[in-house]
N, C-alpha and C positions, 0 to 999 in steps of 0.2 A: 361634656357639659358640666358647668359649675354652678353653683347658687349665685343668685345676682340678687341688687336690691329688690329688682320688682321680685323675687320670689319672698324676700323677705316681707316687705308691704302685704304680700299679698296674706303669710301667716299671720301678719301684725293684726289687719282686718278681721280674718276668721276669729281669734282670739278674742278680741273687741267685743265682735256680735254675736259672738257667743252663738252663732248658728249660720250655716252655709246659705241659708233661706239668705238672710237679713247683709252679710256678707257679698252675696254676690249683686243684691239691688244696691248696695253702697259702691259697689266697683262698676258699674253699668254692666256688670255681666249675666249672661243665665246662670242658673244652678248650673245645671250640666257642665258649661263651660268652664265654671272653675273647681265644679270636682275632677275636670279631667285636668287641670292646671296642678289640683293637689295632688295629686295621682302622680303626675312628673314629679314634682317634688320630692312627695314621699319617697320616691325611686331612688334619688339622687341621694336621701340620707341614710336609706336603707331599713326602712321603718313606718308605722301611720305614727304622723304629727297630733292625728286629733281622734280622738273615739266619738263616732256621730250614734245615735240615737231621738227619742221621743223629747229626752232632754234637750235636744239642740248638740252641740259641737262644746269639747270639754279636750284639754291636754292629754294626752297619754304619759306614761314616764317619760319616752322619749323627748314629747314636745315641751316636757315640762325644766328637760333639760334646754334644748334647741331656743325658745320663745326668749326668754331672758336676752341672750348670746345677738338673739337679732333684733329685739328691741336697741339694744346697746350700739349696733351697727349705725340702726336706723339716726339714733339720733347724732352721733359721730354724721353720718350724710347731711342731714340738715344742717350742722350745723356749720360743715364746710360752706356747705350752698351759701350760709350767710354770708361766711365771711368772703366769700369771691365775689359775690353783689355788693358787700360793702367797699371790698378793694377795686370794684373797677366805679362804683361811685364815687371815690377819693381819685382814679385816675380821672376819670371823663368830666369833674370840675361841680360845679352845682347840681343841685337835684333840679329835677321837676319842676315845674309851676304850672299848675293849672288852674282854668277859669269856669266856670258854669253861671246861666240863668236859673233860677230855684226851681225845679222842675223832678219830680219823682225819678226820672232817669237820672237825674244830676248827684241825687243820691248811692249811684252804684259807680258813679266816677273813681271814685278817688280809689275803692278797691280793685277794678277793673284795670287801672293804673298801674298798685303796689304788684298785680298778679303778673303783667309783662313788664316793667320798665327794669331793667338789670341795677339802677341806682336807685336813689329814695327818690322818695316823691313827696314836697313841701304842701301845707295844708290846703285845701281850694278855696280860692278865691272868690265871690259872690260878685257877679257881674250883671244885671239883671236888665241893665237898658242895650242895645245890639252897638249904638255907638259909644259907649265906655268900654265894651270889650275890644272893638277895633281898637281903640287907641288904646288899650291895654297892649294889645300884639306887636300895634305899630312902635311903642313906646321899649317893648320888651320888659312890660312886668310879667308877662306870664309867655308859656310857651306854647298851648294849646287850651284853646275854649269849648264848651260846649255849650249851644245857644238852640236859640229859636227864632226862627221868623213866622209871616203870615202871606197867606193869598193875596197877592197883592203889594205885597208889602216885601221883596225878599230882600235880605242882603247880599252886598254886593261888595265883595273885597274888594280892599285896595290892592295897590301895588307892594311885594311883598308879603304877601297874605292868601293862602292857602286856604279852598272850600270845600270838603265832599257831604254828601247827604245823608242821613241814616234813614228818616225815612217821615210819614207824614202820620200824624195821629188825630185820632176826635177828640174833642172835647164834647161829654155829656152833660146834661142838667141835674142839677139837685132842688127835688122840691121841698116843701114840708111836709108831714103826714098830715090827711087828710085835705090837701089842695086838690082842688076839683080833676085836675088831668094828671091825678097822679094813676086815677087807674088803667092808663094806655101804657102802653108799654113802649111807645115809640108819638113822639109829639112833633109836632109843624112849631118849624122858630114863629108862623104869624101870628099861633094862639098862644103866646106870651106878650102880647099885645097890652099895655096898661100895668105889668109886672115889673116890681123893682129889682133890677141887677145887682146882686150883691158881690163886691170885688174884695180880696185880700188888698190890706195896704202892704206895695211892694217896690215900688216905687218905677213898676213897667205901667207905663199908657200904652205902651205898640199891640198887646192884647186889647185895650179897652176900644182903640180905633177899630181893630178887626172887628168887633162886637158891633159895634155902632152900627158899620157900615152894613153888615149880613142883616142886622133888624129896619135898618132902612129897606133894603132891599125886600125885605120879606113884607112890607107897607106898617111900619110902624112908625108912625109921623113924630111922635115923637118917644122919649128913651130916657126912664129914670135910671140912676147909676148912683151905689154910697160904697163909695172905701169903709172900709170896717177890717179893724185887728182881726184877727183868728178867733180869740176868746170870746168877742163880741158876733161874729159871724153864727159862733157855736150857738149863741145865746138866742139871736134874731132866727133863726133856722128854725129850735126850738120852740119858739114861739109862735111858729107860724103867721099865715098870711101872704097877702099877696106879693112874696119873694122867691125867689130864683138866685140859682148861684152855679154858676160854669165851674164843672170838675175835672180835671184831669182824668184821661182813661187810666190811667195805675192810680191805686191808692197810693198817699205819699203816709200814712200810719195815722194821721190824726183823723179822730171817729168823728163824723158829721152826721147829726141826725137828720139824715134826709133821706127820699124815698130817689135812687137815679135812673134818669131816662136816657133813652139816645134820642136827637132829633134826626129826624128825617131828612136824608139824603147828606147830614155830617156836615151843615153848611160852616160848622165854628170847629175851625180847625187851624192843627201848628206843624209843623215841620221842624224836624232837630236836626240841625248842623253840628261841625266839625269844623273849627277852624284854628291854623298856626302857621309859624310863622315857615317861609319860605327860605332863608339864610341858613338851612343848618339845627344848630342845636340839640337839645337834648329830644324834641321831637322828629327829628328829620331821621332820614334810614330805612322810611316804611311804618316807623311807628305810630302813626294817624291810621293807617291802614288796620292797624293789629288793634289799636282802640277802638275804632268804627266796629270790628267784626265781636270785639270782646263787649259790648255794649251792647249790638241787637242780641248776641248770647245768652246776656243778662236782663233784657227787657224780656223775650221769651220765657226764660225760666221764670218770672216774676206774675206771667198772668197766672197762672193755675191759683194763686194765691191772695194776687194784690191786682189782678183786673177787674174793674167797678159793676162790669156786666157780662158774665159767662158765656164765653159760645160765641161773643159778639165778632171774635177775631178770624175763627169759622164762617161764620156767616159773608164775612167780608175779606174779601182776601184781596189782596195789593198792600194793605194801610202796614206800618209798621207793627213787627209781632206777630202778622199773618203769616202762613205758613209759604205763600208768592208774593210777601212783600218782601220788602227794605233786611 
């Protein structure tokens, strides 16, 4: 047996973290696991690499020879790896092109991309209506989108145009502090009855229709609704009063002063698709598939952090991010 990179990584890490603790939750592994990994190792060089104590993990002479030697290796490996992804992105012709509706997931696209696609991948596109994307695919400006549809509302490719599902999500409410039903913790769409809608200007109606239609449904005869920028959304929230504003279940990073609910039984909800083109190209090969799986990946590791209501995805299991959904 010889040293191989993973053994090199693996001392790169200890190094780093300066402690096997900290080390092995960087590598997904137990302790144990990878002191018996260092253990091989150290066999291999005929030596300990690192002296552990209360201090954490520190080089030995040895290591302090060895570390250098495989730092050096390591980045010789990367940077082959560039250049083989760079060489077969100059074989296989254009990069990438991809499309998204503005949506918190649409933000881990373009790295969930760089991290499979073996060429480059060109900046994303902002596609936010469901039929400018289609004719984006159909037209071949882009080669994979990621969108959304509604209950009711789904799309429906055309000919040449490829569709799989990732998965369905809620949309929660944001109130103001101090609006009377902010102290439930879960609210009925029919007791926002007489409450004005506050939308991002974005220039999607296919959310504003889904909205309309669920607040009919729930008996709201009638349905105020104001486009307002971001800045001003921030402002009017702040202010308080009788407003309301539909949030995405991930945070997308900007701070909204509002207190958020779930409604009851989830009736305002989206669904994220997957769609490209069917001829080939830089998508085809299986890689919508590898995107679909690298996305709910990335939606998952994103609740502990940027989910708008803890536990919620626990509580509900099927929706996208649950642990038996999507």
């Amino acid at each position: 047996m010889e040293l191989e990179a993973r053994h090199l990584r693996c001392l790169e890490t200890v190094a780093t973290a300066g402690s096997l603790n900290k080390a092995a939750r960087l590598m997904g592994l137990s302790q144990p696991a990878l002191s018996a990994q260092l253990r091989r190792i150290e066999a291999l060089v005929g030596g300990p690499i690192f002296e552990r104590g209360a201090f954490g993990a520190r080089p030995t002479p040895l290591g302090e020879v060895l570390l250098p030697y495989a730092a050096e290796v390591l980045r010789g490996l990367d940077e082959l790896a560039r250049a083989i992804k760079r060489h077969r992105a100059t074989a296989g012709g254009r990069p990438l092109r991809l499309g998204a509706r503005t949506t918190p997931l649409a933000l881990m696209t373009y790295d969930v991309a760089t991290g499979i696609f073996p060429g480059d991948v060109a900046e994303l596109t902002v596609l936010d209506r469901s039929a400018e994307a289609i004719a984006a695919l159909v037209r071949g400006d882009v080669d994979l989108v990621l969108h959304t549809d509604f209950p009711g509302r789904p799309i429906v490719p055309p000919a040449g145009v490829r569709m799989t599902v990732l998965g369905s999500e809620p949309l929660f409410i944001g109130l103001p502090e101090g609006h009377p039903l902010a102290i439930h913790t879960e609210i009925d769409l029919a007791d926002l009855a007489g409450t004005t809608w506050l939308m991002a200007v974005n220039g999607d109606d296919e959310f504003d229709r889904h909205l309309i239609e669920q607040c009919r449904l729930a008996g709201h005869r009638t349905m105020v609704v104001r486009a307002v920028e971001p800045l001003l959304l921030v402002q009017l929230m702040r202010r308080g009063g009788p407003v309301v504003l539909a949030m995405n279940a991930l945070s997308s990073g900007l701070t909204i002063p509002a207190v958020v609910r779930e409604l009851r039984g989830s009736p305002v909800r989206t669904r994220h698709v997957l769609l490209w083109r069917q001829d080939g190209g830089p998508a085809g090969g299986g890689f919508a598939e590898r995107m679909r799986a690298g996305l709910l990946d990335a939606y998952r590791a994103a609740l502990p952090h940027s989910g708008r209501i803890p536990g919620w995805w626990e509580r509900n299991p099927g929706w996208l991010g649950s642990a038996t959904g999507a």
